[in-house]
C-alpha positions as CSV (number, residue, x, y, z in Angstrom):
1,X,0.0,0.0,0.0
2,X,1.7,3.6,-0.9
3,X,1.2,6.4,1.3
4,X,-1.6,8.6,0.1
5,X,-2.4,12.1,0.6
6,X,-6.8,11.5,0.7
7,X,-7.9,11.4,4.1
8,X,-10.6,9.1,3.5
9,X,-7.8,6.0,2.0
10,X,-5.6,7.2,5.4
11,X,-8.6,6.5,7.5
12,X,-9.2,2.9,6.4
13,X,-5.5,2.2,7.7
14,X,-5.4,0.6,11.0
15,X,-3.3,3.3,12.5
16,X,-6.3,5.8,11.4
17,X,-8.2,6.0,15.0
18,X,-4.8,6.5,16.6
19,X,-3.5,9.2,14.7
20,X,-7.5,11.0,15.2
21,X,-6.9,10.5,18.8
22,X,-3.4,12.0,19.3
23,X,-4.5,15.1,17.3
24,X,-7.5,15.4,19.8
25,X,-5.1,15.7,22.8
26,X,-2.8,18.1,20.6
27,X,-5.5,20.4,20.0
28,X,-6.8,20.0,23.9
29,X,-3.7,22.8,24.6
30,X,-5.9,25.4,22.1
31,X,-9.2,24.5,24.3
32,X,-10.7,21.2,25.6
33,X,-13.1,21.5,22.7
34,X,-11.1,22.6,19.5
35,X,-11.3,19.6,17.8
36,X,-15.6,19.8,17.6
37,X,-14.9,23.5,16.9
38,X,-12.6,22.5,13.9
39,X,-14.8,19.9,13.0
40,X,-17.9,22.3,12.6
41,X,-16.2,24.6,10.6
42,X,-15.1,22.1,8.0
43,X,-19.0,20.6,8.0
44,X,-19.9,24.2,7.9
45,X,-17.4,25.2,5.1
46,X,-17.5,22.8,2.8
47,X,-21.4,21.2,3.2
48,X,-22.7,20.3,-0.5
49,X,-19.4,20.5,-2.0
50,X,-16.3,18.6,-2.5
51,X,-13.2,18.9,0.4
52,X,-9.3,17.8,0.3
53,X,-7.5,16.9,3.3
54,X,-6.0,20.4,3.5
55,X,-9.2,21.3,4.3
56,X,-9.9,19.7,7.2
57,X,-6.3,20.6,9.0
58,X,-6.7,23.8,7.9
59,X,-10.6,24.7,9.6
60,X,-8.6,22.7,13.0
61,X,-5.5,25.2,12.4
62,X,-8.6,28.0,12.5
63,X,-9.5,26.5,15.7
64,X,-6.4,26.9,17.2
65,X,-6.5,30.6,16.3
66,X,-3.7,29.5,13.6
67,X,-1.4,29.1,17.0
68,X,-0.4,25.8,15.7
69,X,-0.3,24.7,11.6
70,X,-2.4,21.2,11.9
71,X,-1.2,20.6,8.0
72,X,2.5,20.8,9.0
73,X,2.2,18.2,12.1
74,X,-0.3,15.8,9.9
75,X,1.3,15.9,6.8
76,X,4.3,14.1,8.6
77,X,1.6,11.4,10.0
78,X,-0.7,11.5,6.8
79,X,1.4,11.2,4.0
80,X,4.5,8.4,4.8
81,X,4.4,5.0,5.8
82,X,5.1,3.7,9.7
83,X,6.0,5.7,12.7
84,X,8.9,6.6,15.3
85,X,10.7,5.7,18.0
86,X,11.7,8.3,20.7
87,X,14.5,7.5,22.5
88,X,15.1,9.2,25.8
89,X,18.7,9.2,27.5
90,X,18.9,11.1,30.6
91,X,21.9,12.3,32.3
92,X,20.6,14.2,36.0
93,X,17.8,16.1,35.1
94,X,18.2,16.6,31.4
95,X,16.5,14.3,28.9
96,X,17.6,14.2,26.0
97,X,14.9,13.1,22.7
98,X,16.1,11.9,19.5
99,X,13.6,10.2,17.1
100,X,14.3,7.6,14.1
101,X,11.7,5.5,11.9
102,X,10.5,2.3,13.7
103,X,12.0,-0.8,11.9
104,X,13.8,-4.1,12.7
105,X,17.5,-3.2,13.4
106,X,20.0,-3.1,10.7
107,X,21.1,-6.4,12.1
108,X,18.2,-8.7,12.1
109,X,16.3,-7.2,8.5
110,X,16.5,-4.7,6.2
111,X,15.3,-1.5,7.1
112,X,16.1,0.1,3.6
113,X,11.9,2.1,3.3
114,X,10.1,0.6,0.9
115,X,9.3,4.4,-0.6
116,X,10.7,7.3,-0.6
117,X,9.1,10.2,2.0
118,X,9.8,14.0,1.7
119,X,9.8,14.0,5.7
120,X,12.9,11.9,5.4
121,X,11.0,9.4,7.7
122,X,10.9,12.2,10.1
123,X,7.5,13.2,12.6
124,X,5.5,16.1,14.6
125,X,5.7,13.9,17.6
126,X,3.7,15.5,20.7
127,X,6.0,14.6,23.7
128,X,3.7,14.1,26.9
129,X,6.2,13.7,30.0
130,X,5.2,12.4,33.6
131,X,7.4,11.8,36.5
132,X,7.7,10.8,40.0
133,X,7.5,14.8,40.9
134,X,4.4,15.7,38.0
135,X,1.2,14.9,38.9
136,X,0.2,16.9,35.8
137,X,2.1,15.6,32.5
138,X,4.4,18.2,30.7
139,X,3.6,18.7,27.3
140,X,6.4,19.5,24.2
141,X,7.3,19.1,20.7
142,X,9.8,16.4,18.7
143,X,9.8,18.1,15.4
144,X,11.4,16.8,12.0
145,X,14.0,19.4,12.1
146,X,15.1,19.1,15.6
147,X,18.3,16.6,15.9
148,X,17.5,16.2,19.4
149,X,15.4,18.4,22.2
150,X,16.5,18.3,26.1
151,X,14.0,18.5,28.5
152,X,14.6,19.0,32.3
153,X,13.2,17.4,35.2
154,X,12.8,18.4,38.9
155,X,15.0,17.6,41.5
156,X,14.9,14.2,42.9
157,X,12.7,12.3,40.2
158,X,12.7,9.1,40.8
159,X,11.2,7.8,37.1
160,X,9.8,9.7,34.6
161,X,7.5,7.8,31.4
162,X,7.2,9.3,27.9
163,X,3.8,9.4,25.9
164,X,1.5,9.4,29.1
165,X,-2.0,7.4,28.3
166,X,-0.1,6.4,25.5
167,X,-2.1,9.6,23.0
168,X,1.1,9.3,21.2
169,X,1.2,7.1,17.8
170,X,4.9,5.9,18.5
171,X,7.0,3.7,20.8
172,X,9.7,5.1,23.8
173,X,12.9,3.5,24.0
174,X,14.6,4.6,27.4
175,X,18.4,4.1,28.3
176,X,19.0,1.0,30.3
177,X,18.8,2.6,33.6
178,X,15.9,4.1,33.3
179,X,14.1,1.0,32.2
180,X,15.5,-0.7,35.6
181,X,13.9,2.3,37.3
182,X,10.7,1.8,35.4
183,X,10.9,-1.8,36.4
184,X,12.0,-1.6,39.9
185,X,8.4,0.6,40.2
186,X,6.4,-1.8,38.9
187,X,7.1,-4.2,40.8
188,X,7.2,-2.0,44.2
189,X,4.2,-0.7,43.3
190,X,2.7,-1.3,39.6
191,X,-0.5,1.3,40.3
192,X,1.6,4.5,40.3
193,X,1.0,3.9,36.6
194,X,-2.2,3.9,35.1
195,X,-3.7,1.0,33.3
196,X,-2.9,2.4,29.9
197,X,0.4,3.2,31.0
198,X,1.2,-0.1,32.3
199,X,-0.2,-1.5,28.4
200,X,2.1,0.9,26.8
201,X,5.1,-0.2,28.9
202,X,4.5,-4.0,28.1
203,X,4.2,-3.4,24.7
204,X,7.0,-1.3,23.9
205,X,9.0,-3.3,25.8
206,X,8.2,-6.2,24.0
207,X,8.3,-4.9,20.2
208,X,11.5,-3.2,21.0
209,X,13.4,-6.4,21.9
210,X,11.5,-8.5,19.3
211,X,12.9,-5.9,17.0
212,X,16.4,-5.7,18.2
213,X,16.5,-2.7,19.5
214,X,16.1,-3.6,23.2
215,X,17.7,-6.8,25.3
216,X,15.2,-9.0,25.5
217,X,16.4,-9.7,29.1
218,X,15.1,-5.9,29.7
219,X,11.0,-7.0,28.8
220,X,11.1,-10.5,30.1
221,X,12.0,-8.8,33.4
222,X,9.5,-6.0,33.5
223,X,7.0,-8.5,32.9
224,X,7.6,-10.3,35.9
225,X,5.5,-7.4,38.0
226,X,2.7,-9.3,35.7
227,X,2.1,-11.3,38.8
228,X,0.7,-8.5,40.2
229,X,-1.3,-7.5,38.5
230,X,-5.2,-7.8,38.3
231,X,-6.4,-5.8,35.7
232,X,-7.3,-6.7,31.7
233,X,-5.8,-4.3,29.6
234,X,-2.2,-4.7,30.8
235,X,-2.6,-8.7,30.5
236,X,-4.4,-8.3,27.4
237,X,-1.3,-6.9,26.0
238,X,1.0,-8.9,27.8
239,X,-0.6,-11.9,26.5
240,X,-0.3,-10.4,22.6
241,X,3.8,-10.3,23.0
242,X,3.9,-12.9,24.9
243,X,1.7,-15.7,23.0
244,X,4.7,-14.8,20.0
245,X,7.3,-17.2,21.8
246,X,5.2,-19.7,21.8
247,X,5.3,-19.3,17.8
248,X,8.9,-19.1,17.8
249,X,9.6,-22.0,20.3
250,X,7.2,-24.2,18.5
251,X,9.3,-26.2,17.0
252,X,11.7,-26.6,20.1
253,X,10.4,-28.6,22.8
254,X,12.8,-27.8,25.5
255,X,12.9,-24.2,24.9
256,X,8.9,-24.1,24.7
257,X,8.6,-26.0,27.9
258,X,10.8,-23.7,29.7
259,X,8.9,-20.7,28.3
260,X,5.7,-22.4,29.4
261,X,6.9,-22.8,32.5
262,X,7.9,-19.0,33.0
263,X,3.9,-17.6,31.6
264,X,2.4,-20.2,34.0
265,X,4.2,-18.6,36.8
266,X,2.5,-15.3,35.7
267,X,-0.9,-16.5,35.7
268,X,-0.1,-18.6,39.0
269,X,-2.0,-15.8,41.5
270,X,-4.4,-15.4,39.1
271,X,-5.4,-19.0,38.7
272,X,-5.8,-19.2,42.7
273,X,-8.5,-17.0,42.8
274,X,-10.2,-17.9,39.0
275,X,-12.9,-20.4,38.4
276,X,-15.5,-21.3,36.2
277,X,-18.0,-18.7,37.1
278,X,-19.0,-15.5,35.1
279,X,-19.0,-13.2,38.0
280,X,-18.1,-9.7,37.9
281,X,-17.7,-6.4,35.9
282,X,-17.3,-6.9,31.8
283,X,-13.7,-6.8,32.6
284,X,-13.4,-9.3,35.1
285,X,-15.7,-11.3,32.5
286,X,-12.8,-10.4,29.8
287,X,-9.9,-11.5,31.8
288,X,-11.0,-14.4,33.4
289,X,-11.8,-15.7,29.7
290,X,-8.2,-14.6,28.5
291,X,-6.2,-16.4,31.6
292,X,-8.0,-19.7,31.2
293,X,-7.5,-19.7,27.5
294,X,-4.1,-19.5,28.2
295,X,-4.0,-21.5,30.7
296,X,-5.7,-24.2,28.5
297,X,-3.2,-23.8,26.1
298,X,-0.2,-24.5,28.7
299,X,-2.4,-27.7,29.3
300,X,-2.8,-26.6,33.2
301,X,-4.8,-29.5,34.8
302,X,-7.5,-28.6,36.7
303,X,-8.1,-25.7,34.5
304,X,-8.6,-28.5,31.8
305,X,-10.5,-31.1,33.8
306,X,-12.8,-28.4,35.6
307,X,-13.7,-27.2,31.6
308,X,-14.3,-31.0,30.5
309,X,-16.0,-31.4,33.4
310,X,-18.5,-28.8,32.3
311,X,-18.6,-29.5,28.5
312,X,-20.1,-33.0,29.8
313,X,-22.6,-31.6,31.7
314,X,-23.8,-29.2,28.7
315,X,-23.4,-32.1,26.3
316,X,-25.1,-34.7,28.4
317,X,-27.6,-32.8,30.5
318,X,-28.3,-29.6,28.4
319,X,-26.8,-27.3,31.2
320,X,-27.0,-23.5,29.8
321,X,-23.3,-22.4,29.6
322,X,-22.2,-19.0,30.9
323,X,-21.7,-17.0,27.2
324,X,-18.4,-16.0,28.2
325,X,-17.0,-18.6,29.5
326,X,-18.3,-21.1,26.3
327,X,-15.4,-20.6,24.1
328,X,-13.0,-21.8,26.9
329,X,-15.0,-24.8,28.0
330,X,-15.9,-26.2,24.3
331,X,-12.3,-26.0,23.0
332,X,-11.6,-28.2,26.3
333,X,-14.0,-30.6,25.6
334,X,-12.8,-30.6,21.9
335,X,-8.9,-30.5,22.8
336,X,-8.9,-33.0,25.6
337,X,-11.6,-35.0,24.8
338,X,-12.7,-37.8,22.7
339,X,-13.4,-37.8,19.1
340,X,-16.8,-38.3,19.8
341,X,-17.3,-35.0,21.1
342,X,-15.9,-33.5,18.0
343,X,-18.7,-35.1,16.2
344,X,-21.3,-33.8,18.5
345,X,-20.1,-29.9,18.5
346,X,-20.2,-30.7,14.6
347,X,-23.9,-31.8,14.8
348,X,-25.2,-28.9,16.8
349,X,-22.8,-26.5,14.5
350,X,-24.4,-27.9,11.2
351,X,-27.6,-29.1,11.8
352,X,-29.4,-27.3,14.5
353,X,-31.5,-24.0,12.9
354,X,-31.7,-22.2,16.1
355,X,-28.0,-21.8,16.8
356,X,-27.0,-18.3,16.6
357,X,-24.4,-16.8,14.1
358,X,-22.3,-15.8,17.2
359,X,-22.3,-19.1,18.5
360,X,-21.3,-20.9,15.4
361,X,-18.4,-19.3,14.9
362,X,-17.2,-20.5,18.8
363,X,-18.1,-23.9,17.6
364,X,-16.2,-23.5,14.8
365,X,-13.4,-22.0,16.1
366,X,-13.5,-25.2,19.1
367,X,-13.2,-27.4,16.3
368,X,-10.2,-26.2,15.2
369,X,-8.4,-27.0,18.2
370,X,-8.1,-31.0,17.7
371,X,-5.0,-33.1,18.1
372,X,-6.9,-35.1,15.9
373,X,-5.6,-34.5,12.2
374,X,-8.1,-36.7,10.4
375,X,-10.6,-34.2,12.0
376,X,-8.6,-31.4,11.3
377,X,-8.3,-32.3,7.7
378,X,-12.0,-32.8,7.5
379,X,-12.9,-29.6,8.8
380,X,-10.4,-28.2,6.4
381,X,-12.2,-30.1,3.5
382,X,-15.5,-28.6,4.9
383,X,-14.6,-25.3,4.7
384,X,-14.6,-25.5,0.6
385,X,-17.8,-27.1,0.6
386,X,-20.4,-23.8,1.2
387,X,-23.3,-26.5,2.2
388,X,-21.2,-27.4,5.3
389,X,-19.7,-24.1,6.7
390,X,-20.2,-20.9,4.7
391,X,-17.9,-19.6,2.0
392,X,-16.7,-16.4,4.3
393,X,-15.5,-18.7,7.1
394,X,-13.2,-20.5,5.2
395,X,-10.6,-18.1,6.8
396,X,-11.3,-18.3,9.7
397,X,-10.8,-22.2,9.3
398,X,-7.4,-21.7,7.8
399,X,-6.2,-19.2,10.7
400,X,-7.3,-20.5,13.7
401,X,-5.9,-24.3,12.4
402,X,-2.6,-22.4,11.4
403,X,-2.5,-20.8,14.7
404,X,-1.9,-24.3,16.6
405,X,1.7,-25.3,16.3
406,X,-0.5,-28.9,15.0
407,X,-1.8,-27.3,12.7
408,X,0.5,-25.1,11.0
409,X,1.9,-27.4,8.1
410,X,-1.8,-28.7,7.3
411,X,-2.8,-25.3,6.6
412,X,-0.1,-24.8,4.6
413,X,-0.3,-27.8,2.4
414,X,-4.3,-27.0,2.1
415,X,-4.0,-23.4,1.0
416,X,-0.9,-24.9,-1.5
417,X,-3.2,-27.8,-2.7
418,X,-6.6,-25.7,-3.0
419,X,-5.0,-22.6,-4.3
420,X,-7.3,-22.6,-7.3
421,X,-10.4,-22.7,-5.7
422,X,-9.3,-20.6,-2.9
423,X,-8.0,-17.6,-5.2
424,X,-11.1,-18.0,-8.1
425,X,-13.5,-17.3,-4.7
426,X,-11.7,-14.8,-2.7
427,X,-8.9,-13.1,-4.9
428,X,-11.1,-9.9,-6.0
429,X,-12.2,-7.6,-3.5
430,X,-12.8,-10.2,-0.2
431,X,-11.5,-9.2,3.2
432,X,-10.7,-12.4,3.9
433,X,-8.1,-13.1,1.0
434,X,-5.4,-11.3,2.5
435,X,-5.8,-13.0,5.5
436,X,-5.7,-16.6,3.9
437,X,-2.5,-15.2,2.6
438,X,-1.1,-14.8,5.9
439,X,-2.1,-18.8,6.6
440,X,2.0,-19.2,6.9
441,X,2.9,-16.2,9.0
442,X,3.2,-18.6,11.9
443,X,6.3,-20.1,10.5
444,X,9.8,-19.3,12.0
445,X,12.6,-21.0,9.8
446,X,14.8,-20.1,7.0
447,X,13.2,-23.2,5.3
448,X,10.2,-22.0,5.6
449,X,10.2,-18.7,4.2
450,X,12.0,-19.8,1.4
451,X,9.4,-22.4,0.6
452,X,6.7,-19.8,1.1
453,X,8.3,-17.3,-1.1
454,X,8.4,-19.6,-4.2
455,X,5.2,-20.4,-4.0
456,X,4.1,-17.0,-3.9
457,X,6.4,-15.6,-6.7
458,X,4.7,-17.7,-9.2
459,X,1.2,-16.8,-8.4
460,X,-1.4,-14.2,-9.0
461,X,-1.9,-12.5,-5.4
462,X,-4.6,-9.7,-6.4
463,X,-5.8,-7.8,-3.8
464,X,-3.5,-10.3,-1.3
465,X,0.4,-9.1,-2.9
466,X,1.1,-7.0,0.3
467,X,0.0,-9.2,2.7
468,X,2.3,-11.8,1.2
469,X,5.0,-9.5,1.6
470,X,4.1,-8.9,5.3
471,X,4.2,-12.4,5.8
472,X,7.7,-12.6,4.6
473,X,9.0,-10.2,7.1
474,X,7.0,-11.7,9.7
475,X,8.6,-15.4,9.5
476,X,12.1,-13.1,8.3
477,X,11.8,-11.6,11.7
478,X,11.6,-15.1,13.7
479,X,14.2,-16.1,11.8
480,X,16.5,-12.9,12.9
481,X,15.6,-13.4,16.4
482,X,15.8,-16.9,17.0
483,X,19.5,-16.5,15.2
484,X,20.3,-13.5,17.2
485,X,18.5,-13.3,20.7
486,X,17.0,-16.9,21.8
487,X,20.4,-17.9,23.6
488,X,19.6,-14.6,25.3
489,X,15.9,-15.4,26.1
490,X,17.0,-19.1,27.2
491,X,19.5,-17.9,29.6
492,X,17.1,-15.1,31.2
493,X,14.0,-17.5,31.3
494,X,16.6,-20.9,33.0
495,X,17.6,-18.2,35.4
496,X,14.0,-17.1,36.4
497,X,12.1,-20.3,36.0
């Protein structure tokens, strides 16, 4: 996808609602209310008639009494690909900012841009600063031109964090010591943060280090304050970054083991208190579900017999399961039962009218968790034929099959062997071919990519030809960091475990 100058193309980009949402807090300095103010100008201005982007940054530079040019910072967000990273040395009270492109290092992939940008790759970046010493963040600039800004702090600050509620659309990269500091809080006392502090913290950490800019020792130890902590969000990201080692371990039993090991000791105060009940506010409802899926997954065994335990009594008596807790307790009885059960969530799935849409698609999604691969390759074969599952679910077949380390190779060798039919149906316009194209993404060898970059080279992607390329530099960026940073991971995790 090139960069494009519409705002209605920028929009349908992922990174859309974030960018909306930083320039919202921006504009907050002008007046809690400048961005409805600019907003009703443009309708106002331009109602019946054709607009550019221009025109909307310029009504929000109106609203800011032209104090600020909203074209100059946007243009820099707007108009080339990816974002930044900030990174913050500090020497007593002086912080010093720089800012660079965010890409895999020079020494893992090739960070050569894949076009050209006038910026030079360089951002408008709205610096929010809070500290020990601030209740109230500080608010500054990172512009293109600068080649660094200094900012002071007071006297005695403890730790400071960059991008506060994380308004910011980039990632922080502090100096060593100051992630110790960060770290040493967190685990004194995580709540000095806010929750989406605490998120950010996790996940910069994390794609740092997976991208070879951090050690990886540095995020494997801030996560260990993890067993503290009681809230979603923060383990909602934790569990995105951290669920990527099981990928790259897959095919390593020792090292997966270990690593199994080390997440199960984050859960372990969680899974004290956590049972099969759907008690509590939506996002103790949302968290329970996301710690016994994992824990499911590590194969934790009263998690698992307590689930199977209540898929039989749904199966066999007709017991009502709680809605959020279904998805956790079929793929139990699926996963860990018999093959029988299989064929029952199969029957209800197919055959019974007064299932709803919503639950089909759990059913579905249990069934793709078999050991079983004569089931697996049955569902597989299912999900071409549109009187068993429906044609726009054939993705989610393909991910959520790929997704098991199991399953992985089958999917593979399906989407190789069915490529016909799959590309004639989905190729033009579907949402869900450039997802089947990601099928292999879960792979994490040399072998691998180069298998899956021949087979893509010959073939007519369509609508899927960047998505193959993402998928490239997905199992690339495995490849890189099991090469360059697993001996670093295994010695941190046989240390800690």
């Amino acid at each position: 996808m090139k960069p494009t100058s519409t705002f209605c193309g920028f929009l349908k980009n992922c990174q859309g609602a974030s960018i909306i949402r930083m320039m919202d807090h921006f504009l907050q300095q002008y007046g809690e209310d400048t961005i409805q103010h600019g907003l009703q100008q443009y309708l106002i201005s331009h109602k019946y008639g054709n607009a550019k982007t221009n025109d909307l940054w310029d009504a929000m530079t109106k609203a800011t009494d032209k104090k600020l040019n909203v074209s100059d910072v946007m243009s820099t967000w707007t108009d080339q690909m990816g974002y930044p990273v900030v990174r913050v040395k500090r020497q007593g009270n002086k912080l010093t900012l720089t800012q660079n492109r965010f890409t895999f290092s020079n020494a893992t992939l090739d960070a050569t841009p894949e076009f050209k940008s006038t910026f030079n790759y360089k951002w408008h970046i709205p610096i929010t600063l809070f500290t020990s010493k601030n209740d109230n963040p500080v608010n500054s600039w990172l512009k293109p031109t600068d080649k660094s800004v200094t900012l002071d702090i007071r006297d005695g600050t403890k730790w400071f964090k960059l991008n506060h509620n994380q308004v910011g659309f980039y990632r922080v990269n502090y100096d060593s010591q100051t992630w110790q500091t960060l770290i040493e809080q967190l685990k004194t006392d995580h709540t000095v943060f806010n929750v989406t502090d605490r998120c950010n913290l996790i996940d910069d950490a994390f794609n740092l280090a997976v991208a070879g800019h951090l050690n990886p020792k540095t995020a494997f130890h801030l996560s260990t304050y993890l067993k503290k902590e009681r809230e979603y969000l923060p383990w909602r990201s934790a569990v995105g970054n951290l669920d990527y080692f099981l990928e790259i371990f897959r095919d390593d039993y020792d090292s997966l083991e270990l690593f199994k090991k080390f997440y199960m000791s984050l859960m372990e105060n969680l899974l004290k208190d956590i049972k099969l009940e759907d008690t509590g506010e939506m996002f103790d409802k949302y968290l329970r579900s996301l710690i016994l899926h994992r824990a499911l997954m590590m194969e934790d065994k009263k998690i698992v017999n307590d689930a199977k335990a209540a898929f039989a009594d749904w199966k066999n008596n007709g017991k009502v399961l709680p809605v959020n807790l279904r998805s956790v307790i079929y793929k139990a009885g699926i996963k860990f039962g018999s093959n029988s059960n299989w064929d029952y969530i199969w029957e209800v799935y197919h055959n019974n009218s007064s299932v709803s849409p919503s639950e089909k698609q759990r059913l579905l999604v249990a069934m793709t968790t078999t050991k079983n691969t004569d089931l697996l390759r049955r569902l597989l074969q299912y999900s071409i034929d549109s009187t068993k599952i429906r044609s726009q679910d054939t993705g989610t077949v393909l991910r959520y099959i790929s997704s098991d380390a199991g399953g992985t190779e089958l999917a593979w060798h399906f989407l190789k062997k069915h490529w016909d039919i799959l590309s004639k149906r989905y190729n033009i316009g579907s949402m869900s071919w450039p997802r089947i194209i990601k099928i292999p993404s879960r792979f994490s060898t040399q072998f691998e990519h180069d298998e899956v970059k021949a087979f893509y080279a010959n073939k007519n992607l369509g609508s899927g030809t960047r998505a193959a390329k993402q998928v490239l530099e997905m199992i690339k960026s495995k490849v890189c960091f099991l090469k360059y940073s697993k001996s670093t991971v295994i010695e941190w995790l046989t240390s800690h475990v």
